[in-house]
C-alpha positions, 0 to 999 in steps of 0.5 A: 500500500503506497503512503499519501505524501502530505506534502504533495497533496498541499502543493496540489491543492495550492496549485489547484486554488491559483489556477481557479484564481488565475480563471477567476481574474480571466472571467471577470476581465472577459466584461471589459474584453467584451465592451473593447471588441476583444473577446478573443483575447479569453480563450487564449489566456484560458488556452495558455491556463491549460482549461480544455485547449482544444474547445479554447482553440475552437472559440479562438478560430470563431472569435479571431481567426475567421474575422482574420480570414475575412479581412484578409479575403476582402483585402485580396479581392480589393487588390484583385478587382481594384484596378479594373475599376476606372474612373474619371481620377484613374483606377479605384487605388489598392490596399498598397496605394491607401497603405502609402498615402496613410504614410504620406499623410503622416509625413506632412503633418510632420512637415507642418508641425515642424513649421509651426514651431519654427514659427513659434521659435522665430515670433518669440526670438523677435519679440525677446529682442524687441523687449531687449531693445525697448520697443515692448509696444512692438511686441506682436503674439500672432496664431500660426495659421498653417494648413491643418493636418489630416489630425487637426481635421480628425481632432477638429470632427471628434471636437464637433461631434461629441459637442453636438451630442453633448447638447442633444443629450442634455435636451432629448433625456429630460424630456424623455423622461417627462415624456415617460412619466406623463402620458399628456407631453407624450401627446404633446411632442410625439408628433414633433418626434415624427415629423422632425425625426425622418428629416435629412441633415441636408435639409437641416444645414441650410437653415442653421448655418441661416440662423447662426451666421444671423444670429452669431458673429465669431471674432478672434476672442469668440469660444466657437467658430461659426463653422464649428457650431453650424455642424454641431447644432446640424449635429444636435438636430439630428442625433437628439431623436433615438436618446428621446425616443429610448428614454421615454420608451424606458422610463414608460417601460418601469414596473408600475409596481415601483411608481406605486411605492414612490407614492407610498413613500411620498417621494418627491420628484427629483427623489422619485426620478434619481432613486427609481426611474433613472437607475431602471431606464438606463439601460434603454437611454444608454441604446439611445445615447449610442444611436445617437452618437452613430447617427451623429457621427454620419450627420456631421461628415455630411455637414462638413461636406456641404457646408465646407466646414473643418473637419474629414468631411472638407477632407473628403470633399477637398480631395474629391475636387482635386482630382490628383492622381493621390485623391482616391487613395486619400479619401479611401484612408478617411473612408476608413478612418470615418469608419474606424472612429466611429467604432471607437466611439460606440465602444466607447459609449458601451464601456461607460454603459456597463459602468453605470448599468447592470444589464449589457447588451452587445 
């Protein structure tokens, strides 16, 4: 009969306790691998624990391998197809011509960084010796107004949209909520809601850069340009709806059960809307406020584009009209660009979601 080593069955059961640590650490991680688009990076740390390899590698080849494969099938067929296709620019450009221009694009924005220091560097070199020589009424603080780069224009369009929907939430979730607890505003905006909401941002631009150039003069000590407000108002008007629509359907959808206890309690109304419709309604504000934001994300390119306002809509637009050789590679770098920003933000809204909520929804 062998003797049972005391020793052997601690070191056993310590090893047995981390590893249901080390998966407990990787369970819990799994939520914030969800909400950043990173599913896949669980079954490769549980593979790398030693739970079950080959069910880990099956789940790694769903969540990673076939998006892989996917993009890299697409990547081939638009290298194959994309020169037989002409146009009035010359072939539609390959992933190796968007690749360079991404690389080009870089360069200059280098270059112009560059130049706006030297130009820093001079303006402050020249005023010293103006003080140094006692003509301080000579002194002269000047904005360097160089060409923005294709960053300032990314900067400039994630400045516009986030302020647009900043307004349009502040104005769609109060009158959610009074639209889900009062059956009376509900009437009262709901058809306001159906006939703004199908309206195109097209329609909306000319009346408001109407309105904000009447109504607003942007000088060198204003907060906000004219253009800047004119695509974030465009913005506001267009993104406002599904933050509306979803509050007022979340806040209608409490359990009355509750709104019966509120009375009971005799809470009062900022008590009642902070204690007990807020916390139940989130979930749905939070689909709303993503909607909105995608939404607002599409409207302010467009907006850009007709009003010529900053930003990669003007990009798009300028490139269009130039017509050189580069311009279709360029604008398939902000089509992807456009498109990788805005999945950054719905993830973004999706990570504060499950901070605030408890229920998630991918």
């Amino acid at each position: 009969m062998t003797a049972i080593d005391p020793s052997q069955l601690d070191q056993d059961a310590a090893k047995e306790a981390k590893r249901q640590r080390t998966f407990a650490r990787i369970n819990k991680a799994d939520k914030w691998f969800q909400v950043l688009g990173l599913a896949w990076l669980t079954p490769i740390l549980k593979a790398a624990a030693g739970d079950n390899p080959k069910a880990q590698y099956s789940e790694i080849w769903r969540l990673l391998g076939v998006p892989l494969l996917a993009i890299f099938l697409f990547i081939a067929a638009w290298a194959t197809l994309a020169p037989q296709v002409q146009t009035s620019l010359g072939a539609i450009p390959g992933p190796a011509q968007v690749v360079e221009q991404v690389g080009k694009l870089h360069e200059d924005a280098v270059r112009e960084g560059e130049k706006e220091a030297a130009f820093y560097e001079r303006q402050e070199q020249r005023n010293a010796k103006l003080v140094a020589d006692g003509q301080e009424d000579r002194v002269k603080i000047r904005t360097y107004t160089g060409k923005p780069t294709y960053y300032d224009q990314i900067w400039t369009s994630i400045k516009t949209v986030f302020f647009g929907f900043l307004i349009a939430s502040v104005v769609a979730i109060p009158l959610g909520i009074a639209a889900g607890l009062s059956a009376t505003v509900n009437a009262a905006i709901n058809p306001l809601i159906q006939i703004f909401k199908p309206v195109s941002p097209l329609a909306w631009l000319p009346i408001v850069t109407m309105v904000v150039s009447a109504t607003y003069a942007a000088g060198p000590d204003s907060w906000f340009a004219k253009s800047f407000l004119t695509s974030a108002i465009t913005v506001t008007l267009c993104s406002l709806w599904p933050t509306l629509i979803n509050t007022a359907l979340g806040v209608a959808s409490i359990d009355k059960d509750l709104i019966s206890v509120s009375k009971v309690l005799k809470m009062n109304t900022y008590t009642k809307i902070t204690k007990l419709v807020l916390p139940s309604a989130l979930p749905l504000i939070f689909t709303g406020l993503r909607l909105s934001l995608g939404v607002g994300w599409m409207v302010l390119i467009a907006a850009e584009m007709l009003a010529q306002n900053p930003g990669l809509g003007k990009f798009v637009w300028d490139e269009f009209q130039n017509g050189s050789s580069s311009s279709l590679a360029k604008i398939m770098v902000a089509v992807f660009t456009i498109g990788i920003i805005g999945f950054l933000l719905d993830r973004l809204m999706y990570a504060i979601q499950s901070m605030f909520t408890f229920t998630n929804n991918r």
